[in-house]
N, C-alpha and C positions, 0 to 999 in steps of 0.2 A: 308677727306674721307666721301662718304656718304653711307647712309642706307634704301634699299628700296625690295621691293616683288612686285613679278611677280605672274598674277593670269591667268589659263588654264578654271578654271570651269571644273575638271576633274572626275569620279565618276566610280565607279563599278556596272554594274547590272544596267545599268538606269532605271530610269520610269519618266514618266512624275512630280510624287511626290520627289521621291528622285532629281529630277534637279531641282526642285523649291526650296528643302533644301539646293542643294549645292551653289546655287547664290546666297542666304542672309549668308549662311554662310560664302563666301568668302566678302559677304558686311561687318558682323562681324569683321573677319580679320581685313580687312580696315582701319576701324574707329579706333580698337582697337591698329593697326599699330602705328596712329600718338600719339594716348595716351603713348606707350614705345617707342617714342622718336624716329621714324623709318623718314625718309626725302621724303620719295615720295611711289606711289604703279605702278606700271604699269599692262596692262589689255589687253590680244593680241587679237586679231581678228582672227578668226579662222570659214569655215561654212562646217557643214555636216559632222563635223569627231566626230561619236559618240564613248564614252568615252572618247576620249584624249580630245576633248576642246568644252565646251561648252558654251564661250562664243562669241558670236557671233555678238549681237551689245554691242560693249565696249561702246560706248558712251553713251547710256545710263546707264549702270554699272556708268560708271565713274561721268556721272553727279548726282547720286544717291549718290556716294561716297561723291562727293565733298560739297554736300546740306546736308552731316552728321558733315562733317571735317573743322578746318581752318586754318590750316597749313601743310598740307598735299599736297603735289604735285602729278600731276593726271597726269598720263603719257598713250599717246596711244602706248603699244608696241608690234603691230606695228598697224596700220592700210594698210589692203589689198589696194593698188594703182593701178594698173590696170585698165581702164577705163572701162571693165567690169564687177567689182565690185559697182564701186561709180565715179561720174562725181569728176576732185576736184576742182572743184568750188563748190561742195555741201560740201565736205570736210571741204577745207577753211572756210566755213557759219556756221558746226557745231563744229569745234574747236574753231573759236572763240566768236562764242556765248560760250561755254563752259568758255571761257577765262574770261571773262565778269562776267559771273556768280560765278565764283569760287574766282573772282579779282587776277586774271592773274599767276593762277598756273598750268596751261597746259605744258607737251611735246609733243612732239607726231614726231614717228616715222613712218618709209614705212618703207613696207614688200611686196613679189612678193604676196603668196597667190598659194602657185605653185604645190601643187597635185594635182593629177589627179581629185579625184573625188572635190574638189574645182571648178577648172576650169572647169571643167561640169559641176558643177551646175548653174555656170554661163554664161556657152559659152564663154569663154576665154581662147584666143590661147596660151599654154605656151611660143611657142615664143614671145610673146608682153610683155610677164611677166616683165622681165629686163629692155627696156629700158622703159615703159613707166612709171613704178615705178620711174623712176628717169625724166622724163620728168614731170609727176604729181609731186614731188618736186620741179623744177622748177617752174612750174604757182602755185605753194602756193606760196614760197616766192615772187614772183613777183605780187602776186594777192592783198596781205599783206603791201607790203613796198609803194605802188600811192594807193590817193584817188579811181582814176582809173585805170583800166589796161588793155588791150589786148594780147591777143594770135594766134599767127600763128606759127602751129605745125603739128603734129598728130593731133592734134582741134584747130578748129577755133574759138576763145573765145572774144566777148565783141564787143567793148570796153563798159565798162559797171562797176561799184563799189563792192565790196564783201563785204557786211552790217552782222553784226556789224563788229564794227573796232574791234581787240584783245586789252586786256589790255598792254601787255609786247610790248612795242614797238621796233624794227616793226612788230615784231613775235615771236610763242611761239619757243624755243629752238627746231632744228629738228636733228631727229637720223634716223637709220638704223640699221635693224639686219643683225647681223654680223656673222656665222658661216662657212667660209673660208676665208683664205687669200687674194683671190681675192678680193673677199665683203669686207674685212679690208681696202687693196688698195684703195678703190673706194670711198670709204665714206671718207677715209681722204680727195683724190683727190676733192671730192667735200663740204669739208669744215664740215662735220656733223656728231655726235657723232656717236659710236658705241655699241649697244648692243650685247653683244657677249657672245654667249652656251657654256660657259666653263664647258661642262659635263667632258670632258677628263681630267679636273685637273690644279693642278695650273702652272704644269711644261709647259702645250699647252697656257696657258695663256698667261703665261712669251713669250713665242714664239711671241703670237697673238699681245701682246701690242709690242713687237718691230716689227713688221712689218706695225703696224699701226702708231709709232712715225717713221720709216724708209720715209712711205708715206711722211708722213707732211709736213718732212724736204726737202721732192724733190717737192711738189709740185711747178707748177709757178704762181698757183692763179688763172688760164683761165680756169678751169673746176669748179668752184666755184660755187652753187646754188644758195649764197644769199650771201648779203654785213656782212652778222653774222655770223660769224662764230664758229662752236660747235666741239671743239676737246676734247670732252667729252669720257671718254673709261669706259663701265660698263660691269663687269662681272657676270656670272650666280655663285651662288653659292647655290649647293643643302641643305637641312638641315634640320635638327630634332634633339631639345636641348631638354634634359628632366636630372632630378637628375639621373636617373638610366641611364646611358651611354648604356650599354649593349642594352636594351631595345628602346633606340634610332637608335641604328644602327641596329639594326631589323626592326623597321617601316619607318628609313629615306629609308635602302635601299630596303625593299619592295613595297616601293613607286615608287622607282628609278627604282625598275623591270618593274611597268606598265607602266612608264612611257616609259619604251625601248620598254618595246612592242606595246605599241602603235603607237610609230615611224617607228618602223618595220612594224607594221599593217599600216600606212597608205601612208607610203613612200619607203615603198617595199616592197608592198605587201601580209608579212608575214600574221599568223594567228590572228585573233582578243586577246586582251590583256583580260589577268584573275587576280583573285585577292590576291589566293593563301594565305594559314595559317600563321598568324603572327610568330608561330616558326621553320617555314622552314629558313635552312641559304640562305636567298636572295644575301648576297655578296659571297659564293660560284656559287647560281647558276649564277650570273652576268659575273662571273671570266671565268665559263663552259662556257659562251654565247660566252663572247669574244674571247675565244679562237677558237672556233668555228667559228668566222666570216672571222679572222685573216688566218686560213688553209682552208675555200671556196675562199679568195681575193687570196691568194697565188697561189694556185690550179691552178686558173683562169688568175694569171700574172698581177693582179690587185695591187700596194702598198697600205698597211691597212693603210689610215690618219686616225688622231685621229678626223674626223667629224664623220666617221665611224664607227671605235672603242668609243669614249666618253663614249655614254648613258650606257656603260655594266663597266666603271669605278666606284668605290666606295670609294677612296681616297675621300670625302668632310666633312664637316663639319657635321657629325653623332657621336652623342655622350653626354659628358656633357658642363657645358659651356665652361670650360677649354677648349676642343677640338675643338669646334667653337674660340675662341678667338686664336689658335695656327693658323687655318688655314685661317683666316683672317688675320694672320701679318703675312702670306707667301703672300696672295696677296696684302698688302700693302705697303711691302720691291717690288715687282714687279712694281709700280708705280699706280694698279687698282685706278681710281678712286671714283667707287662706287660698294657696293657689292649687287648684286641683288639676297634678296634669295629668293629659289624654298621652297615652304614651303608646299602649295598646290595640294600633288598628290591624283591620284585618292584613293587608299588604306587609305591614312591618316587619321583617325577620327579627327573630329570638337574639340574636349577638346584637343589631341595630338597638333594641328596648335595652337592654344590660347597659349599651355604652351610653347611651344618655343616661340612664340613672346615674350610673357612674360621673357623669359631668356635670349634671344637678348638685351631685354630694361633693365633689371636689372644688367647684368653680361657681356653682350659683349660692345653693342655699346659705355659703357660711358667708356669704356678703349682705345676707339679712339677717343675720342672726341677733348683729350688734344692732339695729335700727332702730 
């Protein structure tokens, strides 16, 4: 099983000063990750969605990262694919130069990139979103695996070399976020790991990894993106370890509130996300939310799936480390292969993120080391 963090760049109250503390701070995180013993970071792409994420060129984050770290795995998850974000053939040039530099510890994953106010920023059609995400993984691995290559597609590509060559031959490990069934389908169907939002829990987990081992085993191999194949299955796992339990599950799950609201803010629309008193009970008001969404879907004849419901879940790993270690061997009796934690909400203070890492490395991850 591996060990790794997912970073949003997420803040309350921005201002230009406090986003410039929140991106060394999460570079902090980072470094301090591979120091307690953490296996990789990933860094998503995300543009124009203020508070919920700000980070926006991962690549550079990551190449930062990687010029600090050496043994640390730089994962992109995701990078926005749509050819109205980024050509990827430019893509291709700056992963693996990243690959190079780092001496071949890149992933990197597609993502659509699919709110509204994204695709307006960049004039891209939501319908394009999907297939050309998966089309742009195609001309990576095929850009990657010949000295030379061409493309006849949606684009017209080459024929022409993609310099520099990656270290990891023929390429870096590719994923996909994963947050429905479908999107589990798919990515098996086309050979490549899974990053998957296990906000709902470990019970929707269990679900998700068997629909994604279901895939595998039917695949025929003809919808395949590369001759590599990554049946790789990483889950989100939210969290905040501190001695004082109580006190953790007050700041994991007031983290996990802005987090929801931010998701609501910018994938429906809701009201912009706040930050609210560390002694307010955030996992009741979480419970009020979902219950709330559950009797609007109903209302409406809508079924409440748990993509919907998740973010107002607070079943994770908040607590002491004992309680991270118990909800970690429910998702590794599930078969997770790696546990991705959310460490980084906007509410969290900078010493709060340190000391969980810190009790991750001390107290969780070396009791799965041996397993």
């Amino acid at each position: 099983m591996k060990f790794s963090m997912i970073f949003e760049a997420q803040l309350v109250d921005p201002t230009p000063a406090r986003e410039r503390q929140v991106i060394h701070d999460c570079v902090e995180q980072a470094v301090y990750a591979e120091e307690m013993g953490f296996d990789r970071i990933w860094a998503v792409e995300h543009h124009s969605l203020t508070r919920y994420a700000h980070m926006s060129a991962s690549e550079i984050f990551l190449t930062w990262v990687a010029a600090r770290t050496r043994t640390l795995r730089i994962g992109h998850g995701v990078v926005t694919m749509p050819f109205g974000y980024q050509h990827p053939v430019r893509v291709a040039e700056r992963t693996a130069m990243l690959d190079v530099l780092s001496g071949g510890r890149v992933d990197i994953g597609a993502g659509r990139g699919a709110t509204r106010q994204e695709t307006r920023m960049f004039g891209v059609d939501p319908a394009d979103t999907r297939p050309q995400m998966e089309e742009a993984l195609r001309i990576l691995a095929a850009a990657w695996r010949a000295p030379e290559f061409e493309w006849h597609g949606s684009l017209d590509i080459g024929p022409g070399a993609v310099l520099p060559r990656p270290v990891q031959d023929p390429h870096p490990p590719l994923f996909m976020a994963c947050s429905q069934h479908d999107s589990l389908r798919r990515a098996a169907e086309l050979g490549i790991g899974a990053l998957v939002m296990g906000f709902a829990g470990a019970d929707d987990v269990r679900a998700m990894r068997a629909v994604y081992d279901e895939a595998i085993a039917a695949r025929d191999g003809s919808q395949l993106v590369s001759t590599e194949v990554n049946d790789h299955f990483s889950a989100l796992c939210p969290t905040i370890v501190l001695d004082d339990a109580a006190r953790a599950l007050r700041l994991g799950t007031r983290g996990q509130r802005f987090f929801a609201e931010s998701i609501a803010h910018w994938y429906g629309g809701a009201p912009a996300p706040t930050g609210y008193a560390e002694d307010e009970d955030h996992a009741g008001a979480l419970e009020r939310k979902r219950r709330e969404l559950v009797a609007r879907l109903h209302e409406a004849d809508i079924p409440a799936r748990p993509v919907d419901t998740g973010p107002y879940n607070a079943d994770h790993a908040y607590g002491d480390a004992d309680t991270a270690v118990a909800y970690v061997e429910r998702l590794r009796r599930i078969g997770v292969d790696e546990v991705m934690c959310l460490i980084q909400m906007g509410t969290v203070p900078q010493e709060v993120c340190m000391e969980t890492i810190r009790q991750w490395g001390d107290k969780v991850i070396p009791r799965f080391r041996t397993a």
